[in-house]
C-alpha positions as CSV (number, residue, x, y, z in Angstrom):
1,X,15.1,41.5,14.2
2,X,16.5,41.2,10.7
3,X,17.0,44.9,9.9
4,X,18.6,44.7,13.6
5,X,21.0,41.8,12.7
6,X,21.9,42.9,9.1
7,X,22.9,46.8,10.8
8,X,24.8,44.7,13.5
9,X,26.5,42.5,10.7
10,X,27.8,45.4,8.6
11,X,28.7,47.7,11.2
12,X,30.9,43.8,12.4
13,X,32.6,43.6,8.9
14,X,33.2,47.4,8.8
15,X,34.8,48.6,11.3
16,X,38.4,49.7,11.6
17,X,41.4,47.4,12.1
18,X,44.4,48.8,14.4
19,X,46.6,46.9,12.7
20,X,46.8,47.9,9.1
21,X,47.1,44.8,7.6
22,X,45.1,44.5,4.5
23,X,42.5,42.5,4.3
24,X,41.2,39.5,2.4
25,X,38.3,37.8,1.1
26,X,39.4,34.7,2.8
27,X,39.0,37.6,6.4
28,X,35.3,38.2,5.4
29,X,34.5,34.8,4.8
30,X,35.5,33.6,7.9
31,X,34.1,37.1,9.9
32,X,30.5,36.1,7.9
33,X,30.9,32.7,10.0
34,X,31.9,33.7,13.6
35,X,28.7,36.2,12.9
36,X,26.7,33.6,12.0
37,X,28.1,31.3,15.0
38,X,27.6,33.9,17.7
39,X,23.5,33.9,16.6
40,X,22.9,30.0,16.2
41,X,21.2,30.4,19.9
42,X,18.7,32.7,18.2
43,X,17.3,29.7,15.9
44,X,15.8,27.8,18.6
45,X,13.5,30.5,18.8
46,X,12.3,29.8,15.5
47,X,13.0,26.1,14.6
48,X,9.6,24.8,16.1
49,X,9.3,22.8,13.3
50,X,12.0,20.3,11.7
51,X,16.2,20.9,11.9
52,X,17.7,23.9,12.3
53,X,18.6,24.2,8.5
54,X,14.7,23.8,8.2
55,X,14.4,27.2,10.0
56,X,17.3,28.7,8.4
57,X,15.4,27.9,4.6
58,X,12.4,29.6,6.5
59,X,13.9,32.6,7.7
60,X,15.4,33.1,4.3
61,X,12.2,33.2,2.1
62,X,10.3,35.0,4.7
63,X,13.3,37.8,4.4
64,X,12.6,38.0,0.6
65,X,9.4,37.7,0.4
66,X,8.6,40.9,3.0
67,X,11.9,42.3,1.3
68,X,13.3,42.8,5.5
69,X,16.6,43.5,4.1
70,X,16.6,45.3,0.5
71,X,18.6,44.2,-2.2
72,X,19.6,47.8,-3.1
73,X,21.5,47.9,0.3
74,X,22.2,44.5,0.0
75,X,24.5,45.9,-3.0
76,X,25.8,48.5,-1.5
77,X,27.0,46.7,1.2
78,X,28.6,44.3,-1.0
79,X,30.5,46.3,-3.2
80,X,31.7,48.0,0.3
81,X,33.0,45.0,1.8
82,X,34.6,44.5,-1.6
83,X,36.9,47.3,-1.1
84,X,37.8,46.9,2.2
85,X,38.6,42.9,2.0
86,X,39.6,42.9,-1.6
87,X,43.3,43.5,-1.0
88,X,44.5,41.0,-3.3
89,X,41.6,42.0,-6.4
90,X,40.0,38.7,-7.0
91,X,36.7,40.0,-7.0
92,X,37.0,43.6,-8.5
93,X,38.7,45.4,-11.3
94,X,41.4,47.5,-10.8
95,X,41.9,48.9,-14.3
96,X,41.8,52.7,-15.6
97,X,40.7,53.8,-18.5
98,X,41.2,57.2,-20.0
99,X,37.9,57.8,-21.4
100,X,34.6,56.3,-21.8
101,X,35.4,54.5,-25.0
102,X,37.9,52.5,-23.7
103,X,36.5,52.3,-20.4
104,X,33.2,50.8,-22.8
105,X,36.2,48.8,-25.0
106,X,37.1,47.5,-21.6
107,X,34.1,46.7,-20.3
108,X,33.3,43.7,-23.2
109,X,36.4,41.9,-22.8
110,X,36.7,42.2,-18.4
111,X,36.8,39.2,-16.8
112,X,34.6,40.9,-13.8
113,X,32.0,41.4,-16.0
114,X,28.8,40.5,-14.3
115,X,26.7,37.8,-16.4
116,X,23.5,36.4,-15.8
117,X,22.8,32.6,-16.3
118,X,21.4,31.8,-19.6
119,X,20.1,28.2,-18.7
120,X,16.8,28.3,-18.1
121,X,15.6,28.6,-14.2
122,X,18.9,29.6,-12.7
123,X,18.7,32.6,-11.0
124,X,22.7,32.9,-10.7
125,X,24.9,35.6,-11.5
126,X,28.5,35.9,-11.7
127,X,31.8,37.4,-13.4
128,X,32.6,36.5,-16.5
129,X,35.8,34.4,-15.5
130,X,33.6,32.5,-13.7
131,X,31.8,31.4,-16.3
132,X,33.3,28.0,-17.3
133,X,32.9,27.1,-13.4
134,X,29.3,27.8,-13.3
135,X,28.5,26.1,-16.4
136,X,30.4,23.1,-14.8
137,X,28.0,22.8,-12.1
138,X,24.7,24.2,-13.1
139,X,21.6,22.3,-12.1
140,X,19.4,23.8,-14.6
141,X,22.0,23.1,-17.5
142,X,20.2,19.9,-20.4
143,X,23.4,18.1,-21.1
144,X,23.8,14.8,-22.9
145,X,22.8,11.1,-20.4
146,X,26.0,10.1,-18.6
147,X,25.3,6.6,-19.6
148,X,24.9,7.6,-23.4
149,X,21.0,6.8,-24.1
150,X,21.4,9.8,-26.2
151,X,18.9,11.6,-24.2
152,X,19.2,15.4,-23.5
153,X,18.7,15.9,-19.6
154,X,18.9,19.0,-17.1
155,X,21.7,18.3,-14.9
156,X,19.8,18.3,-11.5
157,X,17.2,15.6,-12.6
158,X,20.5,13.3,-13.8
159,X,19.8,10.7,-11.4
160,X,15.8,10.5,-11.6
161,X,16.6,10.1,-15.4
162,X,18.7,7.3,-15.0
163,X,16.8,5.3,-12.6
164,X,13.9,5.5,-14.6
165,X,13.3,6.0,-18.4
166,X,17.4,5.8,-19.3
167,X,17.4,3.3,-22.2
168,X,20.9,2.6,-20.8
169,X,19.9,1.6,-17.4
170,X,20.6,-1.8,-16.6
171,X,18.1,-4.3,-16.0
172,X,17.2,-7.8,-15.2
173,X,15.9,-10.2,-17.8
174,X,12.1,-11.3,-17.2
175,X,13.8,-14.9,-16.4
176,X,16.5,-13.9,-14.3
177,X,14.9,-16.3,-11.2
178,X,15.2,-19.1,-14.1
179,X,18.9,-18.6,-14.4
180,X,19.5,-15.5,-17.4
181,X,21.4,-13.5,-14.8
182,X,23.1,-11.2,-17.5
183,X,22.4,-7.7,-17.3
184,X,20.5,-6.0,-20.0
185,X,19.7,-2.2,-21.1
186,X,16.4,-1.4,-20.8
187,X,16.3,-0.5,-24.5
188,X,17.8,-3.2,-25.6
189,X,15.4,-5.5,-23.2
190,X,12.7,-6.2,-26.0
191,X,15.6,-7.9,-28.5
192,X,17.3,-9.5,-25.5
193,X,14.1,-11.5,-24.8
194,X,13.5,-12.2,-28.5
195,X,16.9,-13.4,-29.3
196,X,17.3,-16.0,-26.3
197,X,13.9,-17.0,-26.6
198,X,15.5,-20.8,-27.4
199,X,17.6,-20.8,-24.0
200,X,14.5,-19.2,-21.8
201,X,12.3,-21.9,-23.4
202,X,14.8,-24.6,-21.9
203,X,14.9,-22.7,-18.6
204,X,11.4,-22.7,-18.8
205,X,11.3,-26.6,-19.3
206,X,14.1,-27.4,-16.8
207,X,11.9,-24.8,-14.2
208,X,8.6,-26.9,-14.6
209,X,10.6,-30.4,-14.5
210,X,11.5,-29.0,-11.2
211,X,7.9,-28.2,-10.5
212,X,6.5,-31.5,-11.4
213,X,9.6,-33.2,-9.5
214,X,8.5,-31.2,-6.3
215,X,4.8,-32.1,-7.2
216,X,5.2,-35.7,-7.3
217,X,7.0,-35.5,-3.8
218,X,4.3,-33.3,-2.4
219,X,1.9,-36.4,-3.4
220,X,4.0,-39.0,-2.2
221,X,4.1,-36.7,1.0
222,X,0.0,-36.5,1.4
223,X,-0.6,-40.0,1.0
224,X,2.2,-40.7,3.7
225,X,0.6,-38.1,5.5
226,X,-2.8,-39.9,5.7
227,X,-2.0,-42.8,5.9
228,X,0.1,-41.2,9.8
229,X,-3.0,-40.1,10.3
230,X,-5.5,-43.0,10.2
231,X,-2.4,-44.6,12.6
232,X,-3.1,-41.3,15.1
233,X,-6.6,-41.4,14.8
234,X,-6.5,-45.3,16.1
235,X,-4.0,-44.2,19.0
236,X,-6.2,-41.2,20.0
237,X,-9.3,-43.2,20.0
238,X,-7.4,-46.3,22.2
239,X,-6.1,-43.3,24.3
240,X,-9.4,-42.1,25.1
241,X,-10.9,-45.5,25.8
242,X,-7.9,-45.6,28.3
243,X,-8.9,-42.3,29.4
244,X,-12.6,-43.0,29.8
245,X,-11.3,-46.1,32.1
246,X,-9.3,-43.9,34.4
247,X,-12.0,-41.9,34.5
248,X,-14.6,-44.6,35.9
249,X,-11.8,-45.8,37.9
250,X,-11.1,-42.3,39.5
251,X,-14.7,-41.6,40.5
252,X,-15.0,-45.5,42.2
253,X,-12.0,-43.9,44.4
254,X,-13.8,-40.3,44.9
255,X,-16.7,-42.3,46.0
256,X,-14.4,-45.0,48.6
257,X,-12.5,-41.6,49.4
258,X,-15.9,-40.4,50.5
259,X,-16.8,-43.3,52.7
260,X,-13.3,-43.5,54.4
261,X,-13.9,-39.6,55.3
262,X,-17.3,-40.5,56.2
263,X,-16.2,-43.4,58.9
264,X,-12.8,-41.6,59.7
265,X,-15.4,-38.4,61.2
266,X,-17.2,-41.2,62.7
267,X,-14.2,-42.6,64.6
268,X,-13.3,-39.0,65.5
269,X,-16.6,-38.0,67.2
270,X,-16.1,-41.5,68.9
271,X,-12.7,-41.1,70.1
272,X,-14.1,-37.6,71.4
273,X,-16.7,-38.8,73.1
274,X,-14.3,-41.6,74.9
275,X,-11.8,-39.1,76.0
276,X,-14.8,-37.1,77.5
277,X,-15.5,-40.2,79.6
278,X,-11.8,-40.8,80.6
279,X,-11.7,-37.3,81.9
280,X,-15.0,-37.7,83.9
281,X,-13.5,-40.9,85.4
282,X,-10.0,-39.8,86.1
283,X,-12.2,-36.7,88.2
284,X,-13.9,-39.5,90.0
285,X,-11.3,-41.1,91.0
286,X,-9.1,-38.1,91.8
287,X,-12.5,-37.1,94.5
288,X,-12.2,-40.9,95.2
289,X,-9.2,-40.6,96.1
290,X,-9.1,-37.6,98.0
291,X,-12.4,-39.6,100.5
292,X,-10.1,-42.4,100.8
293,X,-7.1,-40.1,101.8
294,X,-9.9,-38.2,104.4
295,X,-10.8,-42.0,105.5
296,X,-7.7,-43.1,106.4
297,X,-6.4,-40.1,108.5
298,X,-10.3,-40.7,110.1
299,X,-8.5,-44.3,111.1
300,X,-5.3,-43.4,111.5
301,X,-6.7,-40.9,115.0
302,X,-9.3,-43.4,116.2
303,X,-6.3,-45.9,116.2
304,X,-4.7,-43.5,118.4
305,X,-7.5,-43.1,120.8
């Protein structure tokens, strides 16, 4: 897929324009990025792990490690693009020389010259006018602590330098909390301590009369303390003697609760029983009535006869 994408690329950068404008470096630069933009959707293929830029870092050491695209045509390819975007020669020479000592004459003093890092672990290369830029920002370059502790440090471990061993790098004083609030270098930490040892001494002093201030109120707060206790002790113990009482009083009512249940079933199965007799009376006299109603029709057709 690389070989695939790097054919794809140059045959992109290379072909013809209609319009015969020349080109420029700023035209390859940005033709590099709408390549790179029209294959983003191909890194969500391999970003399975971590970002996107993850991937990328990936892709690239896997490419130079199985040497996928060669550096030799890597090379050729750049010096090609060179001459078709360099219309304005910022990145080639354009000089003639008539023979080879003056092309060798030339060669010393050209500012395209190619140049190789000399700081130890940069891999960079670059022309010789681009030198003073380079050594400007060089990670591998040992130049002198920023914050003058003067300590010879490689550019790109600046920072961890200066947050930890720097001799310059400000510090508290051991008895900051006790009020020495101004900043110290941590080189000059040792004499700080030894020269205001008089005035951390009295912050010491004012610190523990403070202490044996809060002490004394802690004390005074204990014996207040048991002394509310003993007082809720008494109330608890008065409060469960009241509780115990409620408690003898409340089963006295479960048991009266249990006799009124008791009698009020009995009245129940009374009044039950009553109204069974009612209804057996109220039939007798409902036949009753109906032989007195027979009776008196019985009278009522002697009379007649």
């Amino acid at each position: 897929m690389a070989k695939e994408f790097a054919r794809e690329m140059e045959n992109k950068l290379c072909e013809q324009r209609d319009d015969g404008k020349p080109r420029t470096l700023q035209d390859l630069l940005l033709g590099i990025e709408q390549f790179a933009s029209s294959k983003k959707g191909m890194m969500s293929g391999v970003a399975l792990l971590g970002t996107a830029a993850d991937a990328v870092i990936r892709m690239e050491n896997s490419l130079v490690n199985t040497n996928a695209w060669a550096e030799n045509e890597r090379d050729r390819l750049a010096i090609r693009l060179v001459q078709l975007y360099d219309s304005d020669n910022q990145a080639h020479c354009t000089v003639e020389c008539a023979d080879e000592e003056a092309l060798f004459e030339h060669k010393m003093t050209c500012k395209f010259l190619p140049l190789s890092c000399q700081n130890e672990g940069c891999p960079e290369s670059f022309s010789a006018h681009l030198f003073e830029k380079h050594d400007a920002r060089c990670p591998f370059k040992c130049v002198p602590c920023t914050l003058n502790c003067n300590e010879i440090v490689m550019r790109s471990a600046m920072k961890a330098h200066q947050v930890g061993s720097c001799t310059m790098r400000l510090v508290k004083c051991p008895y900051y909390d006790l009020g020495c609030v101004d900043p110290v270098c941590l080189g000059a930490l040792h004499d700080h301590v030894f020269k205001n040892t008089d005035s951390h001494l009295k912050m010491l002093w004012v610190e523990e009369a403070k202490v044996q201030a809060r002490v004394l109120k802690l004390e005074e707060w204990s014996i207040e303390l048991a002394a509310d206790d003993e007082k809720r002790r008494a109330g608890v113990k008065a409060m469960n003697t009241v509780l115990s009482n409620l408690e003898t009083k409340h089963l006295d009512l479960e048991k009266e609760q249990t006799v009124v249940r008791q009698n009020q079933q009995k009245s129940d199965s009374r009044l039950r029983s009553l109204e069974s007799t009612v209804k057996a009376q109220q039939q007798e006299i409902t036949e009753l009535n109906k032989k007195v109603t027979g009776l008196l029709k019985t009278f009522a057709q002697l009379s007649k006869q």
